[in-house]
C-alpha positions as CSV (number, residue, x, y, z in Angstrom):
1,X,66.9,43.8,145.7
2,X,70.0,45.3,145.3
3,X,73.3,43.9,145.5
4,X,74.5,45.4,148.3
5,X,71.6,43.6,150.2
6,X,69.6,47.5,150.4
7,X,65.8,46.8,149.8
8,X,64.8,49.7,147.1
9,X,61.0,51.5,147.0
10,X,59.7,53.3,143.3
11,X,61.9,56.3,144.5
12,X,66.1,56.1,144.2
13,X,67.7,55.3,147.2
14,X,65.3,52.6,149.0
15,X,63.6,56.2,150.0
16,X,60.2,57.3,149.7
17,X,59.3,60.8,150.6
18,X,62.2,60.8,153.2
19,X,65.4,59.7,154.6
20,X,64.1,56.2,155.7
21,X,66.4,53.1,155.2
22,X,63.6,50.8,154.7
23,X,66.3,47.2,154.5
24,X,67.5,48.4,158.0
25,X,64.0,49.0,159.6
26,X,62.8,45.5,158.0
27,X,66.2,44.3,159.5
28,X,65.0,46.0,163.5
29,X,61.5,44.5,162.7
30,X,62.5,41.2,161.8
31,X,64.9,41.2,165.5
32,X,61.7,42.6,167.1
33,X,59.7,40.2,166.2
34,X,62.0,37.4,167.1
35,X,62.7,38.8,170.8
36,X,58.5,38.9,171.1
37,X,57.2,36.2,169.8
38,X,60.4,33.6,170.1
39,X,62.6,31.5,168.2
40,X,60.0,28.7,167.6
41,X,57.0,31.2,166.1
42,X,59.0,33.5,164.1
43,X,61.1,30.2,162.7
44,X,57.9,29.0,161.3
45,X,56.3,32.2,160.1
46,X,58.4,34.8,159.5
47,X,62.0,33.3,158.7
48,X,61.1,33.7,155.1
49,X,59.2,36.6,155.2
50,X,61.4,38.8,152.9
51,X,61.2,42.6,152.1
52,X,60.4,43.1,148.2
53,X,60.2,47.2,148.3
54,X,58.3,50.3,149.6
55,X,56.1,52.4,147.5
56,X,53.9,55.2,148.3
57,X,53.8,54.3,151.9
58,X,52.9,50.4,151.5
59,X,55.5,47.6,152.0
60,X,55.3,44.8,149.9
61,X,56.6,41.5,151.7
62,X,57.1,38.3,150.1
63,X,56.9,34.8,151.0
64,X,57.5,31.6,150.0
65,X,54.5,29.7,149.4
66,X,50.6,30.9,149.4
67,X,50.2,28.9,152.8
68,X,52.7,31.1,154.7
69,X,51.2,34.3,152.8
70,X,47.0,33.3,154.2
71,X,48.5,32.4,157.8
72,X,50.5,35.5,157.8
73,X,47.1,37.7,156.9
74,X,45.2,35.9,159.2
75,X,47.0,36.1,162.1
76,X,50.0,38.4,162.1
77,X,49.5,41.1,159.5
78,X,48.4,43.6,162.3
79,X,51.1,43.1,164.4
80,X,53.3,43.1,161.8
81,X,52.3,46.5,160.2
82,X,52.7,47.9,164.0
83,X,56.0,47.0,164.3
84,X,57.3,48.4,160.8
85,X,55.5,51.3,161.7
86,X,57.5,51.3,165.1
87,X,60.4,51.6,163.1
88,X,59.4,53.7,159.9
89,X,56.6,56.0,160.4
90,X,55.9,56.4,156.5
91,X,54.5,52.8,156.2
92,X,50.7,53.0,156.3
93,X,49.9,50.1,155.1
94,X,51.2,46.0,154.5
95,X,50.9,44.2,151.1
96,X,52.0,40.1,151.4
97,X,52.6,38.4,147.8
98,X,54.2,34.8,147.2
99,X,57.6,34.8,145.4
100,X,58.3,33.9,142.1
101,X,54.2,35.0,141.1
102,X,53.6,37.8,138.7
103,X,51.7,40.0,140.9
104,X,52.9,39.5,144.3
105,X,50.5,42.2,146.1
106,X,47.5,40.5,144.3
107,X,45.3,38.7,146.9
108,X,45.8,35.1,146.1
109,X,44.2,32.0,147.3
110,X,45.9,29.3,149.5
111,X,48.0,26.8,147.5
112,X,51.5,26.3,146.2
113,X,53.2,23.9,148.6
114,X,56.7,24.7,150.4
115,X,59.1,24.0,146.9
116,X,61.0,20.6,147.6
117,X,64.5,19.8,148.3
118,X,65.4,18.7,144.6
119,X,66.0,22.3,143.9
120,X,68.4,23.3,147.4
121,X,71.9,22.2,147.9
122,X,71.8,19.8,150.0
123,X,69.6,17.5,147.5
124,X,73.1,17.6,145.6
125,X,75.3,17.0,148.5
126,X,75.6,13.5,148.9
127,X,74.4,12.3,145.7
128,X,77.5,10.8,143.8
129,X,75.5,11.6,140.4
130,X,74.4,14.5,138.9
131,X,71.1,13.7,136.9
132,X,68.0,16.0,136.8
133,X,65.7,15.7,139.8
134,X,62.6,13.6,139.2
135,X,59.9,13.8,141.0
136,X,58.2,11.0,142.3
137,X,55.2,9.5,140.5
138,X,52.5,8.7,142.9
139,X,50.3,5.3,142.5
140,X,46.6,5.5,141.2
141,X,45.4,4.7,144.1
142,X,46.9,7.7,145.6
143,X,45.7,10.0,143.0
144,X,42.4,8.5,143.9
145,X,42.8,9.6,148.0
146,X,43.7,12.9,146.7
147,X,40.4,13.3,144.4
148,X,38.3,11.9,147.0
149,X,39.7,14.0,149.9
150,X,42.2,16.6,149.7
151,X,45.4,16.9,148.2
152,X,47.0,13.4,149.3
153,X,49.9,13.2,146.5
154,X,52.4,14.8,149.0
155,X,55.7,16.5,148.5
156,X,57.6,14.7,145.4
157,X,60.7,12.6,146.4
158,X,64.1,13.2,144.5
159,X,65.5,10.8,142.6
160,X,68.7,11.1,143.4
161,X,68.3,11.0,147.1
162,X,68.4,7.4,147.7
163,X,70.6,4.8,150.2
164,X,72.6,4.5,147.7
165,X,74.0,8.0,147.3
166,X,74.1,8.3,150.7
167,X,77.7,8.2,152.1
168,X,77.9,6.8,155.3
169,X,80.2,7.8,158.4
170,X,79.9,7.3,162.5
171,X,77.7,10.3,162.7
172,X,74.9,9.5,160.8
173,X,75.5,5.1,160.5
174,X,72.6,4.6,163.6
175,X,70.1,6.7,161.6
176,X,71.1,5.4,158.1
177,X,70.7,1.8,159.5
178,X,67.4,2.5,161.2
179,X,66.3,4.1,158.1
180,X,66.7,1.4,156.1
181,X,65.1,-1.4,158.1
182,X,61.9,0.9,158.5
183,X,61.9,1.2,154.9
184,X,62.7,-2.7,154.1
185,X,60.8,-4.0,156.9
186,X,58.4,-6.4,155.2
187,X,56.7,-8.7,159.0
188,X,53.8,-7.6,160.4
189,X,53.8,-4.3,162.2
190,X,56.2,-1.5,162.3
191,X,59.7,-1.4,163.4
192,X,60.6,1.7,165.6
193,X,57.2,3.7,165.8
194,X,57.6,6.3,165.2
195,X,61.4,6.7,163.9
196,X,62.2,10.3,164.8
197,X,65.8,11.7,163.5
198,X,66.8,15.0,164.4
199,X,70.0,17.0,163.2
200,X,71.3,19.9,162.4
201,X,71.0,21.9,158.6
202,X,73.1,20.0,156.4
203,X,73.6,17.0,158.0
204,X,71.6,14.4,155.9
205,X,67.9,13.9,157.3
206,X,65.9,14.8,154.6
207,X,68.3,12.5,152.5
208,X,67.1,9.6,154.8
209,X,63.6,10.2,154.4
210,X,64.0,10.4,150.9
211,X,65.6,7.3,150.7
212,X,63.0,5.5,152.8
213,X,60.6,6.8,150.8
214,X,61.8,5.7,147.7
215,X,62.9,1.7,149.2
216,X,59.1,2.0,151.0
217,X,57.7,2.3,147.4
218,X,59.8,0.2,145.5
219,X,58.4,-2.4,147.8
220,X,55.0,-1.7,147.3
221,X,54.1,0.0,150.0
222,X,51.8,3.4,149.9
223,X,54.1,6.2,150.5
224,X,53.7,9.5,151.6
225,X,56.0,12.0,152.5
226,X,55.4,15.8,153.4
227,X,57.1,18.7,154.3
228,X,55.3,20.5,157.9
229,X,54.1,23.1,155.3
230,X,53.0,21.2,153.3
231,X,50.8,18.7,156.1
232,X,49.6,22.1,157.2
233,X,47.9,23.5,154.0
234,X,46.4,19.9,153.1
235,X,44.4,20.0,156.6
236,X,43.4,23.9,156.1
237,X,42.4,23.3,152.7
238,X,40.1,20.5,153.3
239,X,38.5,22.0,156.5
240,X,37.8,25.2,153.5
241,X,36.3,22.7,151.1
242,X,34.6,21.0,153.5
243,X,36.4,17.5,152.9
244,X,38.1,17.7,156.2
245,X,36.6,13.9,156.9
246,X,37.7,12.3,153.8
247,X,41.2,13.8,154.2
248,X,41.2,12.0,157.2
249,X,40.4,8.9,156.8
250,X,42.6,8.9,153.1
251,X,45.9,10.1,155.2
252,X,45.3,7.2,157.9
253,X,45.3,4.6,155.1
254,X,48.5,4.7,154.2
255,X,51.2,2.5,155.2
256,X,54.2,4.9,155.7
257,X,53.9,8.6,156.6
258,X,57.1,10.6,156.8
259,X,56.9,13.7,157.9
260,X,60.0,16.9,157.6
261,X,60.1,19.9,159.2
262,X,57.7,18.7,162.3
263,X,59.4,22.0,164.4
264,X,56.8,24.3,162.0
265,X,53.5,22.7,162.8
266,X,51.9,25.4,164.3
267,X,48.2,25.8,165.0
268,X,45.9,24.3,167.9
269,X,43.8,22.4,165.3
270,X,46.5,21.6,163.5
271,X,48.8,20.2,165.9
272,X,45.8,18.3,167.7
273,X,45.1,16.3,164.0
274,X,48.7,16.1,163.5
275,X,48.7,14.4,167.0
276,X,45.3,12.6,166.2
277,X,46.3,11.1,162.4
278,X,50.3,9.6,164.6
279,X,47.9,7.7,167.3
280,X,45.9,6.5,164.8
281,X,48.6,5.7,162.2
282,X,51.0,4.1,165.3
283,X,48.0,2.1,166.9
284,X,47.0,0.6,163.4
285,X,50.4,-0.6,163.0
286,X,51.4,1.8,160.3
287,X,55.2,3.4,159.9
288,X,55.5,7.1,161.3
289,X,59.0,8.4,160.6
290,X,59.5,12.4,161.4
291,X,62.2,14.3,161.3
292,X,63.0,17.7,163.3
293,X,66.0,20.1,164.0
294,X,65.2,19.0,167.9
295,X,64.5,16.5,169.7
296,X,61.1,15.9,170.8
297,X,61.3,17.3,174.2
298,X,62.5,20.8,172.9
299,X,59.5,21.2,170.6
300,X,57.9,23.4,173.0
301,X,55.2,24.2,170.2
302,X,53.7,21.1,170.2
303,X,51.5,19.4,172.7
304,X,53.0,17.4,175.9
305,X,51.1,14.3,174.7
306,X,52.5,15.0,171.6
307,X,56.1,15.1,172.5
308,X,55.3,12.1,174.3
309,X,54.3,10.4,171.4
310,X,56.7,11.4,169.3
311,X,59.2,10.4,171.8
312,X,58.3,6.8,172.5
313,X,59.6,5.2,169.2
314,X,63.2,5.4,168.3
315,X,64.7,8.8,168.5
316,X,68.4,9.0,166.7
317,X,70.0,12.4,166.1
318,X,72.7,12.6,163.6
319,X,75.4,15.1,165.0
320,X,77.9,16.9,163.4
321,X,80.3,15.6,160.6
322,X,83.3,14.4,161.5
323,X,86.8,15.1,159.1
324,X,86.4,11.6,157.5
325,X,83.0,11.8,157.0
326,X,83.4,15.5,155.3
327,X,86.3,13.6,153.2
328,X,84.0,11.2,152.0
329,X,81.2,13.4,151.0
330,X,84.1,16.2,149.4
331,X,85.3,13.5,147.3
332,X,81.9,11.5,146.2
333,X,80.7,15.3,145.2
334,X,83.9,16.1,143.4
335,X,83.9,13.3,141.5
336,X,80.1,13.8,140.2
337,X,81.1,16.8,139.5
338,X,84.3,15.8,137.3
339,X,82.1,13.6,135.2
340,X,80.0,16.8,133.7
341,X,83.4,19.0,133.5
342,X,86.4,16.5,132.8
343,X,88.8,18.9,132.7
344,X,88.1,19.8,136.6
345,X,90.3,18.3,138.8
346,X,91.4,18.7,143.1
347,X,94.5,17.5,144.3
348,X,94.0,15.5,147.3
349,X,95.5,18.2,149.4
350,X,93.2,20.7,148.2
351,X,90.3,18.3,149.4
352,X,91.4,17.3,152.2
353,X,92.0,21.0,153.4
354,X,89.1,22.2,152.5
355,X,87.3,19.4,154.1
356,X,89.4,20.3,157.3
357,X,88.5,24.5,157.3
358,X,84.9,24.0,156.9
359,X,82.8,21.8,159.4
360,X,79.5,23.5,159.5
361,X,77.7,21.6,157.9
362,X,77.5,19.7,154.3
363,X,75.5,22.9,152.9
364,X,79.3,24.8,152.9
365,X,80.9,21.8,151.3
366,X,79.2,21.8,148.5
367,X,79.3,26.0,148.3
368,X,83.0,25.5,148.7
369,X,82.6,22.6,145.2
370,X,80.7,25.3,143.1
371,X,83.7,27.7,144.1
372,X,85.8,25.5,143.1
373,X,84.9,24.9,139.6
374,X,83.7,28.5,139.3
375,X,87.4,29.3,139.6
376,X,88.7,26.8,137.6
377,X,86.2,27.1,134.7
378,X,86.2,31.2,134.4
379,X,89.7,31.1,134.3
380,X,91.0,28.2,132.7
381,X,93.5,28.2,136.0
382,X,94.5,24.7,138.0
383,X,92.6,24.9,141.7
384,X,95.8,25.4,144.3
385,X,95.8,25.7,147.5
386,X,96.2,29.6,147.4
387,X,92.9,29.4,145.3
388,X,91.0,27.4,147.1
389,X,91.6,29.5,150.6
390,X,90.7,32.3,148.8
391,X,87.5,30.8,147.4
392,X,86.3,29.5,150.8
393,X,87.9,32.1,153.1
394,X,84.2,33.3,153.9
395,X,82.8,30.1,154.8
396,X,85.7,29.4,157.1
397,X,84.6,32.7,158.9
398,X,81.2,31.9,159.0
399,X,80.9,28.8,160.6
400,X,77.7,27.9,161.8
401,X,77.8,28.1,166.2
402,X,77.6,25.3,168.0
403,X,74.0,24.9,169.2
404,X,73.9,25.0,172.9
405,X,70.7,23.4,174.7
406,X,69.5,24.5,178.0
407,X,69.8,21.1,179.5
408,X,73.4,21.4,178.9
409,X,73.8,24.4,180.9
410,X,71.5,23.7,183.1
411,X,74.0,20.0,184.1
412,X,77.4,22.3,183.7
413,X,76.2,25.1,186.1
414,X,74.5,22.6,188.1
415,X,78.2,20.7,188.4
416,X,80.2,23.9,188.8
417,X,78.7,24.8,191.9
418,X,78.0,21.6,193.6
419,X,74.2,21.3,193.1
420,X,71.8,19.3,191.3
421,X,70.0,19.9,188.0
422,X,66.5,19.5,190.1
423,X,67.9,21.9,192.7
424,X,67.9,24.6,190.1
425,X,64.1,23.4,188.5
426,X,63.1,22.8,192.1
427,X,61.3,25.2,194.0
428,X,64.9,25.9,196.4
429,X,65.0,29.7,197.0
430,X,68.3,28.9,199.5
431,X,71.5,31.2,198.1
432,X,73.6,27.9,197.2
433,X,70.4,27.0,194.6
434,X,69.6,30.7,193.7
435,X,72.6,32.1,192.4
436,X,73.1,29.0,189.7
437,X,70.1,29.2,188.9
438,X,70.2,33.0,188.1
439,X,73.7,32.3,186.2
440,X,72.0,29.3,184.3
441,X,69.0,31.2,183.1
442,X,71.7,34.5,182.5
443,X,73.5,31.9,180.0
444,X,70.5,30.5,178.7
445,X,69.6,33.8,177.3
446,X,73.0,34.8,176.3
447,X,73.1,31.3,174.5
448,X,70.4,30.6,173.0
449,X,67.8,32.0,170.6
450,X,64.6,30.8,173.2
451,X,62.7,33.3,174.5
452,X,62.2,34.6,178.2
453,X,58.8,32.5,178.5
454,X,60.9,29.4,176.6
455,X,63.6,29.8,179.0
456,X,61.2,29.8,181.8
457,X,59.2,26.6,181.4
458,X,62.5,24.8,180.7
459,X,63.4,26.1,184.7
460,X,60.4,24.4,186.3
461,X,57.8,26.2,184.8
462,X,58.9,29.8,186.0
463,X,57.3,33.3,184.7
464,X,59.4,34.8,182.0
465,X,59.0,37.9,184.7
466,X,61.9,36.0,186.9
467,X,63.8,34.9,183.6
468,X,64.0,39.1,183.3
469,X,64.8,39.6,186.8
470,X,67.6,36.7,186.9
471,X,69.5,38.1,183.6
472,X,69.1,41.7,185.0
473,X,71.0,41.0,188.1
474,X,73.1,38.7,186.8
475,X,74.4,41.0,184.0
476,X,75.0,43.7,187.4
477,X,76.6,41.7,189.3
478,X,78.9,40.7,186.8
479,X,79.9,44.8,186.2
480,X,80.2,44.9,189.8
481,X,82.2,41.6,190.9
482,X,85.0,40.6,188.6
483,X,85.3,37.5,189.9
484,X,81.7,36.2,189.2
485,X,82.4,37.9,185.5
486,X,85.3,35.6,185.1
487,X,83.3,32.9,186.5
488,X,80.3,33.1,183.6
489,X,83.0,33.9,181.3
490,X,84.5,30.3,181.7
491,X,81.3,28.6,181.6
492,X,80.5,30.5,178.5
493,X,83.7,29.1,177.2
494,X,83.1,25.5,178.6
495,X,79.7,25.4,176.7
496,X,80.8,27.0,173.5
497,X,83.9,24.8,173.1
């Protein structure tokens, strides 16, 4: 990979035998893909599915873990190589290889789990220290589950993600105290099951489930938390081996599951034992606590039943970070950081503005830190406020969008012309229901990432074929009728706002 982001093949240029910029077609495949199979699918399998090069007419693609790499062969790679062909006619064939292996076209067997969040950024974010990430040791008796059925060890826990690292503000306080009183709760039962957070990236779930797991364990409980990828490949690999049974009946005897990620489960069988091991875990009075980027009505993936489930504990989302909030964290993370480099030093004015320009999410605060001291340690220079605006100017620019649900515009359009929601999911076809409707599924697709089908079932179950029709008169009327293109125009403005 080059630096300028261009993908290059064996010959110069990213070229082979022709004129063919392979990093753009991947680029049109990847958007093709997307628009066809929809933001929940291609999220799950091909978000990470990266371009390595071209050479003599194969593609190489790369992936994070040996899971993704067998699912991808199993189930997409046709597709897949139809598409790139679509858009470069010189690929003939597809080669998928797991990242950081030596021989990434070499056919491997499933494996490697989905690498942790010790190693990411937002493992460091709110942790006030800065030791080495240690992985959590698991008990005998679970290194006895995982000999007797399956890998039962689960994903490691970081040390350093704990309550105590975890800085509290109004956003998150509901979820961090929930958290802790699942993880502390020592009566009979469980508290809140299941106890489902949901949040953005960057906003401190996986530091919550870390933390429970780690208070859960201190107490003696039997712990174990995965990530969706890696619940996924421990219920393929024991169906392979033939242990699917044991893995069962080893993963419902534990006292606290904690699953991240739950928005990748994918898979009929899958999501069915996924759904099977909750009901049995929940009506033995074992803790479930899941996490999601959703809530559990948007994970259209999943099963109804499922959703249901998954919906009937306590469901707390932790929104976005406030300016006091992004002090806190600025300052906990600049001091950690001050403790390995002494002579590093922010005035409060440079913290509090950078805390101000970026509000993202905490994955930008702590780029902005490692700017920071970048600057300050190449050049032997103080951090002012000219340096610091320079050193962030990007992430200021690129400030994550806010997400808009189609509930939201659903109740908005709804209220701007005098109807109900369940007029527009209803059945209505009378002009004062239609024409919201039309402009509420036109947003919904100039909104959001879901696709037609997606957008459909959230409208009362409708064919993606209307979806199409709606968005297709809707964007013509609004060439045609200034008036209704002001009209969307302040509702896109309302909802992005």
């Amino acid at each position: 990979m080059r630096v300028d982001g261009t993908v290059a093949s064996d010959d110069e240029g990213g070229r082979s035998g022709g004129n063919t910029d392979f990093g753009s077609a991947w680029a049109r495949v990847k958007r093709r893909l997307r628009a066809e199979l929809g933001e929940d699918v291609f999220a799950s399998w091909f978000a990470r599915l990266e371009l390595e090069g071209v050479a003599g007419g194969t593609a190489r693609l790369t992936v994070p873990t040996r899971f993704l790499k067998s699912w991808i062969e199993s189930h997409y790679l046709d597709r897949v190589l139809g598409t790139f062909k679509a858009e470069a006619e010189e690929i003939a064939r597809i080669e998928v290889g797991v990242r950081g292996t030596a021989a990434p076209a070499r056919p491997a067997a499933i494996g490697a789990p989905k690498a942790g969040p010790a190693s990411g950024p937002l493992a460091r974010l709110h942790a006030t220290g800065t030791p080495a990430p240690v992985a959590a040791v698991a008990t005998p008796s679970e290194h006895r589950s995982a000999d007797a059925g399956g890998d039962l060890s689960g994903t490691p826990l970081d040390a350093r993600l704990t309550f105590a690292s975890f800085v509290i503000g109004r956003s998150n306080a509901l979820a961090h105290a929930a958290a802790e009183r699942v993880a502390r709760h020592q009566g009979e039962g469980a508290l809140y099951n299941p106890l489902y957070l949901h949040a953005g990236v960057g906003l401190g779930k996986t530091h919550l489930l870390h933390g429970i797991g780690h208070a859960a364990r201190e107490a003696g409980r039997r712990v174990i938390y995965l990530t969706a990828d890696r619940f996924m490949y421990g219920f393929v690999n024991a169906l392979k081996t033939q242990s699917a049974l044991a893995y069962k009946e080893r993963l419902r005897g534990i006292d606290l599951l904690i699953l991240d990620d739950v928005q990748f489960i994918q898979g009929k069988s899958i999501q069915a034992e996924f759904g099977h091991t909750i009901n049995a875990l929940i009506d033995s009075g074992r803790q479930v606590v899941v996490a999601s980027d959703r809530p559990p009505t948007e994970l259209e993936a999943l099963d109804e039943r499922v959703r249901s489930r998954l919906g009937g504990g306590l469901v707390v989302e932790i929104t976005a970070l406030d300016e006091a909030l992004r002090v806190s964290i600025l300052s906990a993370r600049l001091a950690a950081v001050r403790a390995a480099h002494p002579g590093f030093d922010v005035s409060p004015q440079v913290a509090t503005y950078v805390a101000r320009a970026i509000t993202a999410n905490g994955r930008d605060l702590e780029g902005a830190v490692n700017r920071l001291l970048a600057h300050a340690t190449l050049t032997g220079t103080a951090v002012t406020m000219e340096t610091a605006e320079s050193a962030i100017r990007d992430l200021v620019k690129n400030r994550e969008p806010k997400r808009i649900k189609i509930e939201d515009i659903q109740k908005l359009v709804a209220s701007r012309y005098n109807v109900s929601r369940s007029d527009i999911l209803s059945e209505r076809r009378t002009a004062a229901v239609v024409k919201p409707r039309q402009i509420a599924m036109y947003l919904s697709k100039v909104l959001t990432l879901r696709s037609l089908p997606e957008i459909g079932r959230r409208f009362g179950g409708r064919d993606h074929t209307t979806v199409l029709h709606a968005v297709r008169k809707i964007e013509k009327q609004i060439g045609e009728d200034a008036v209704l293109g002001d009209e969307v125009e302040l509702l896109k403005r309302m909802l992005q706002d």
